[in-house]
C-alpha positions in Angstrom: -16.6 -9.2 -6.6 -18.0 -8.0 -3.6 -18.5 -4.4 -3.7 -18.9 -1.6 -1.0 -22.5 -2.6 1.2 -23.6 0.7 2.6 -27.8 1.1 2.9 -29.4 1.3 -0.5 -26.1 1.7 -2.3 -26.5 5.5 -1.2 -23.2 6.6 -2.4 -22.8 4.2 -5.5 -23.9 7.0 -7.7 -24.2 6.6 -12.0 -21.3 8.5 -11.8 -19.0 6.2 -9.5 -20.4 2.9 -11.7 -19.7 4.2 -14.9 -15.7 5.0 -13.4 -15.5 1.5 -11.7 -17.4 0.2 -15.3 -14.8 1.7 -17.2 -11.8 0.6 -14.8 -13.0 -2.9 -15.4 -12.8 -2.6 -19.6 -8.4 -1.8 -18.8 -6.5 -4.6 -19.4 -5.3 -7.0 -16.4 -2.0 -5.7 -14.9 -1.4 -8.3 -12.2 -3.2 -11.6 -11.3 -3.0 -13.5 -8.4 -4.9 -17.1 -8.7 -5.6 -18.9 -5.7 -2.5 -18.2 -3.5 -1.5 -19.8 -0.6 1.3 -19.3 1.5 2.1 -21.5 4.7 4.9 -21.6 7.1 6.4 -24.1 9.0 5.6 -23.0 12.7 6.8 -24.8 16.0 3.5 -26.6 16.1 3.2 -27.5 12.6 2.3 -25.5 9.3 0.8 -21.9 9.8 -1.5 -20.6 7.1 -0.6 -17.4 6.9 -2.4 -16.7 3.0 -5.3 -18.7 1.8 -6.9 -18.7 -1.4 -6.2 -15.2 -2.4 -7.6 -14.1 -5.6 -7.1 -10.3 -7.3 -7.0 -9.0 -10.6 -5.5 -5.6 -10.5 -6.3 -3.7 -13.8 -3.9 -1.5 -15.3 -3.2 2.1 -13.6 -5.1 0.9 -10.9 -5.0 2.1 -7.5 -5.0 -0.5 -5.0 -4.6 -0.6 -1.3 -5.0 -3.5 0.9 -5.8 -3.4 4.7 -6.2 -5.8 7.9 -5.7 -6.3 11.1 -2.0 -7.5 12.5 -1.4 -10.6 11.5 -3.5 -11.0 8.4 -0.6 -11.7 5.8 -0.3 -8.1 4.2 3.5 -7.7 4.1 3.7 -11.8 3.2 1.5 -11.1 0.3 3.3 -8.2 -1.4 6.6 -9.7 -0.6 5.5 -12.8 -2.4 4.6 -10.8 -5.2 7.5 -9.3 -5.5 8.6 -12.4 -5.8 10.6 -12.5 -2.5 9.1 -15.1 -0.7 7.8 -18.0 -2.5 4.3 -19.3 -2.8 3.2 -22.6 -1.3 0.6 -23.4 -4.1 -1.5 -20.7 -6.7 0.4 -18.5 -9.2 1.2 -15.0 -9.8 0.7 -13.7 -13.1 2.0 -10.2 -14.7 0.5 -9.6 -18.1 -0.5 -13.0 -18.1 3.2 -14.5 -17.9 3.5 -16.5 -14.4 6.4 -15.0 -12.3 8.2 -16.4 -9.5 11.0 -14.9 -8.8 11.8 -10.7 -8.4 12.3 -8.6 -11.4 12.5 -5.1 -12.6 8.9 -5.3 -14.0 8.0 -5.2 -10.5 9.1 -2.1 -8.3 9.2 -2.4 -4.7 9.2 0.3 -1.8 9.4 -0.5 1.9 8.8 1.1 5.3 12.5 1.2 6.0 14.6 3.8 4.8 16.7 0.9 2.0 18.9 4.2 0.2 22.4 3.4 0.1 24.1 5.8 2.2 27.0 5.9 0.5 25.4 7.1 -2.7 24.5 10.4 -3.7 20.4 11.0 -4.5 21.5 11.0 -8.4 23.3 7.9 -7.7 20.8 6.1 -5.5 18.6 6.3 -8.6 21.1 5.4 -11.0 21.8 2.3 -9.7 19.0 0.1 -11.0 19.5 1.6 -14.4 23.3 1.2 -14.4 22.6 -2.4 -13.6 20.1 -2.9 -16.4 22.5 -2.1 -19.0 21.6 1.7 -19.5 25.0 3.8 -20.2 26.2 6.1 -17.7 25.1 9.1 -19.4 21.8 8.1 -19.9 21.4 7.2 -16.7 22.4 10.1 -14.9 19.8 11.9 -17.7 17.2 10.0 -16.4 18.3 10.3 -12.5 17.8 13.9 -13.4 14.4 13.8 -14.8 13.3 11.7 -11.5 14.9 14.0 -9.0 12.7 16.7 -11.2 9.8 14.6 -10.9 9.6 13.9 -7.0 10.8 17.4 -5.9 14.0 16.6 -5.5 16.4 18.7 -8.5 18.4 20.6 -5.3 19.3 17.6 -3.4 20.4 15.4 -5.7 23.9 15.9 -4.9 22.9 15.4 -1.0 23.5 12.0 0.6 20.8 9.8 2.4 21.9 11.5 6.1 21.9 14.3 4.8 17.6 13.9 4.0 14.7 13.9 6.1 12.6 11.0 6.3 9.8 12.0 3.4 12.7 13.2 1.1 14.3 9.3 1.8 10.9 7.8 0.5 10.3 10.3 -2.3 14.2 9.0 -3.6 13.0 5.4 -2.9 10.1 6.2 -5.2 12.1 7.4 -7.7 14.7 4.9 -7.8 12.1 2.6 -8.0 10.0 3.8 -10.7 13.2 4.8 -13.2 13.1 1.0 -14.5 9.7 1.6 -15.5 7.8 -1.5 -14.0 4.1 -2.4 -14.7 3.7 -2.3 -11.2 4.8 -0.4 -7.9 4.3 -2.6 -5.0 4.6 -0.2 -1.5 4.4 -1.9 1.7 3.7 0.4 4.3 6.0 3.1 2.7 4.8 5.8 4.5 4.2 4.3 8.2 7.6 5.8 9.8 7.0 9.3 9.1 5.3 11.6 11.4 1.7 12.8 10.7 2.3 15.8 8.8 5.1 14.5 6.4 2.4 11.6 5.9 -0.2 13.5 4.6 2.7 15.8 1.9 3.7 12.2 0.6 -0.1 11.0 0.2 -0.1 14.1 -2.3 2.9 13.3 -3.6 2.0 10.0 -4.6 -1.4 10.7 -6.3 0.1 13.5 -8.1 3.2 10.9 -9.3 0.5 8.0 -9.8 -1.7 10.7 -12.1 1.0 11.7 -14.1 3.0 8.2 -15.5 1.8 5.1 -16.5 1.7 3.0 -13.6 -0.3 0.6 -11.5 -0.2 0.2 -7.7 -0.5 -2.0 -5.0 -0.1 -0.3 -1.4 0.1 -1.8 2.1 -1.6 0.0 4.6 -2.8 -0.3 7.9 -4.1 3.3 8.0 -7.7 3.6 7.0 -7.9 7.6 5.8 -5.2 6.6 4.0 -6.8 3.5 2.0 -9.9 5.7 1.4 -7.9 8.5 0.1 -5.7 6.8 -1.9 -7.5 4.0 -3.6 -9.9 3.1 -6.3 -10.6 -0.6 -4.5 -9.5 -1.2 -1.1 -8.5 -5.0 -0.5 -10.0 -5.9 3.2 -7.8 -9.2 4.5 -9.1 -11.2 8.0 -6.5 -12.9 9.7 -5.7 -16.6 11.2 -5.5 -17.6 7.5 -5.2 -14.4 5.9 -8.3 -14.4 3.8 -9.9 -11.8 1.2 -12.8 -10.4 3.4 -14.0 -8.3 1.2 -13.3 -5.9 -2.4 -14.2 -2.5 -1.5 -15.0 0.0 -4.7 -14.2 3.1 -3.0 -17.1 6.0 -3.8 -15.2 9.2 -3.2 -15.0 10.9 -6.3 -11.1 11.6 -8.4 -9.0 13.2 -8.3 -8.9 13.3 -4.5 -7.7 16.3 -2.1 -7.6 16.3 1.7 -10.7 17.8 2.0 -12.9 14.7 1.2 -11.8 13.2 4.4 -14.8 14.6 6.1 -17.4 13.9 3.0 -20.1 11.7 3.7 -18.9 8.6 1.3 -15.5 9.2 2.7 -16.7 8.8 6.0 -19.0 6.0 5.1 -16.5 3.8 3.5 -14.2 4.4 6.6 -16.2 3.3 8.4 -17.2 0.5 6.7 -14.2 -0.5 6.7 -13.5 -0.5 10.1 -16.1 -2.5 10.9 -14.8 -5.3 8.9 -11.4 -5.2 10.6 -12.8 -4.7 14.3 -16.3 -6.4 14.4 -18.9 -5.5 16.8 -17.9 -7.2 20.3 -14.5 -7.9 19.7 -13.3 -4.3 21.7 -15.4 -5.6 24.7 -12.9 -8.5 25.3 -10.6 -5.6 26.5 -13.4 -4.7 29.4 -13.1 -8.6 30.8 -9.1 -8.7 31.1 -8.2 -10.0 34.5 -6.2 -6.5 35.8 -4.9 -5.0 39.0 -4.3 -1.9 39.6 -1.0 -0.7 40.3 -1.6 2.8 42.0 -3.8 4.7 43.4 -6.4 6.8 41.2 -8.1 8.3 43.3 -6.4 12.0 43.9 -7.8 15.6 44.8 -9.9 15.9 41.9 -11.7 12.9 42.3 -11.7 9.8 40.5 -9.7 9.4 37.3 -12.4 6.6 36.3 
């Protein structure tokens, strides 16, 4: 593994070793061996995974992060089993899976609620399906309303919900099967700022308080750092593990660490990775023409 290289390991204290140390002792939720996706482009075959290879230990927190174009929403679909792999394996408490299934929870950017279904109902549904009696469904609905914030609404329909109370039912309705793993692609990059950072809580306080290990797609680096114990970096054109980041910022996290020094440090470690030195100065050499005149009473704009 390849962990976090800031000088002299300054913020790899005793105490963040022995917490990674003791992460590494859980048992292995999810592995992923060698996985390779390819599509069939107009020119030929596009590599759009190569060689991936992840153990994710159990109530693990882990987020993964690239540039466009790197394969993020590929890989979590094709562990979810919606797209298939074109060589490696997948396995989930060391069984190989190929195909979606209940043990694996998904949650997407888009708003996926039926909107013809009550809140109560919209979690229901998965559990109705697996067999569960209607009465014990709609008990457990109820608990997971509870859980998320959501006991007054759960007679409201989708329209009737903003866009964080959507997610928080999505997160529910997943999560009421009890899978091994949640797998989140990009759930919270619709919402605005502020309803962002509320659902950031939300999840760590949900994550802390049931048995269950996630995987998260982000392309937001506060919120990698903020939410993760490892943070997957992925470079693009094959989509490529660049690097397994152990994330120093002491648990259980608040907003406030974003402006700590590891916090900062690992950002910006981070960032670095996805946007190497020189690559922003290709911008200063594009061939453009200017359109209008800048030049106005207060003087030049540039």
């Amino acid at each position: 593994m390849i962990r976090l290289k800031l000088p002299d390991y300054k913020y790899q204290t005793e105490k963040v070793k022995e917490r990674f140390s003791r992460l590494k002792r859980r048992s292995i939720t999810m592995e992923v061996r060698n996985l390779t996706k390819k599509f069939q482009g107009i020119d030929g075959p596009v590599t759009a995974l190569k060689n991936i290879n992840l153990k994710v230990h159990k109530r693990e927190f882990v987020c993964v992060i690239g540039p466009s174009g790197c394969g993020k929403s590929t890989l979590i679909r094709t562990l979810a089993g919606l797209e298939e792999a074109t060589s490696g394996e997948i396995l989930l408490d060391d069984k190989v899976v190929t195909k979606p299934g209940p043990e694996r929870g998904m949650v997407y950017q888009e708003y996926t609620l039926f909107p013809w279904l009550t809140v109560k109902k919209n979690i229901m549904f998965g559990l109705l399906e697996s067999g569960a009696t209607r009465s014990n469904a709609e008990s457990e609905a109820r608990q997971w309303t509870s859980l998320v914030g959501l006991e007054k609404f759960e007679n409201h329909y989708p329209s009737q919900l903003s866009g964080g109370m959507k997610q928080r039912v999505a997160i529910a309705r997943a999560l009421a099967n009890q899978p091994k793993i949640l797998l989140m692609d990009e759930p919270f990059g619709a919402l605005d700022a502020q309803t962002r950072a509320k659902m950031q809580v939300y999840l760590m306080e949900i994550w802390k308080n049931i048995d269950i290990t996630i995987l998260f797609i982000t392309h937001d680096l506060n919120e990698a750092v903020y939410l993760a114990d490892r943070v997957v970096v992925l470079k693009a054109n094959p989509g490529e593990i660049q690097e397994i980041i152990e994330v120093p910022v002491p648990q259980p996290r608040n907003p406030s660490q974003f402006i700590t020094p590891e916090f900062l440090a690992t950002k910006h470690h981070i960032e670095t990775l996805i946007h190497p030195k020189g690559e922003l100065k290709e911008v200063d050499n594009l061939n453009l023409v200017r359109m209008v005149n800048v030049k106005s009473d207060i003087g030049d704009v540039f």
